[in-house]
N, C-alpha and C positions, 0 to 999 in steps of 0.2 A: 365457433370458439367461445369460451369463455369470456373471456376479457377484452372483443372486437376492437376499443380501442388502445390497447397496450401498444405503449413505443418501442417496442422489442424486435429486434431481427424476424422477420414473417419466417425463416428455418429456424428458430427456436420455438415456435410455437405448436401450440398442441391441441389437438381437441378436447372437450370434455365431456362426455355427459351423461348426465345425470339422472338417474332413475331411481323410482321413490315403489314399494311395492309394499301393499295392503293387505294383511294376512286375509283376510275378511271382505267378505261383498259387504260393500257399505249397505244393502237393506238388512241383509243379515247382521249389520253388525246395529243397527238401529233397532231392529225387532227384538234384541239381544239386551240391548240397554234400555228398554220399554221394558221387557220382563223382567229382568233384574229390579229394576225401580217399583215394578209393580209387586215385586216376592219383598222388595226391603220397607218401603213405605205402605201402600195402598193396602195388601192382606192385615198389616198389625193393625191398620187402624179400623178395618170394617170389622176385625176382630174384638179388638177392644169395643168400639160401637156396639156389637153384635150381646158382646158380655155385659156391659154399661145397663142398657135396655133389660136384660134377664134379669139382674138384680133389683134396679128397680121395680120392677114387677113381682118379683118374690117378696120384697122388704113390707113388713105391715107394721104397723102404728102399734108401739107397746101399751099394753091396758095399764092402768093405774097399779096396781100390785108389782107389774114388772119395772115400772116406771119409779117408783119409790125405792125398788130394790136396788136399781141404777144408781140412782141420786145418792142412795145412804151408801153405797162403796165407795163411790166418788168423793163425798165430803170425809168421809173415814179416813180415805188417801192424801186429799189436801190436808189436814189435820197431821198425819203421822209426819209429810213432808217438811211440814210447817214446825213442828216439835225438832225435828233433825237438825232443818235449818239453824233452827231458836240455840240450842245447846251446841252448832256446832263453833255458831257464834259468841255462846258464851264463852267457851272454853277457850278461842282464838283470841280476842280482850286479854286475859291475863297473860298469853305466854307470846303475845305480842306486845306487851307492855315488859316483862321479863328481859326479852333478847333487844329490844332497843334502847330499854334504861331511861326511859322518859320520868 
């Protein structure tokens, strides 16, 4: 019975029980969750690893002409940012002084 000690009339009681059923053989269902983890985790990262390692290896040290070429778009870039910035902030000063009336 369920309930062995219920205070209940012994003819009102009933038995019960209870079965619990697992679609899956528990190795199978292990060697299941081992490759799953190994298709979601393990392959991306010996992957990525794998591609990590190629690039460094292909990447070579730019020679000075390519290396100035770099630098001088670069500082051309901060420059244009920096004039943007510069004027967008002038222009925000007056019509921010305009709408609060200071």
């Amino acid at each position: 019975t369920l309930f062995p000690n219920s205070n209940t009339n012994s003819k009102h009681r009933h038995p019960v029980s209870i079965s619990i059923a697992f679609p899956y053989n528990s190795s199978t269902t292990m060697s299941a969750e081992k490759e799953g983890f190994n298709e979601v985790l393990i392959e991306p990262l010996k992957q990525f690893a794998k591609d990590s390692v190629h690039l460094v290896k292909k990447c070579t040290k730019p020679d000075r002409k390519e290396f100035m070429k770099i630098a001088k778009a670069t500082g051309i870039g901060f420059c244009i940012m920096g004039f943007i910035g510069f004027f967008v902030k002038l222009v925000h000063i007056p019509i921010n002084n305009i709408l609060v009336g200071a």
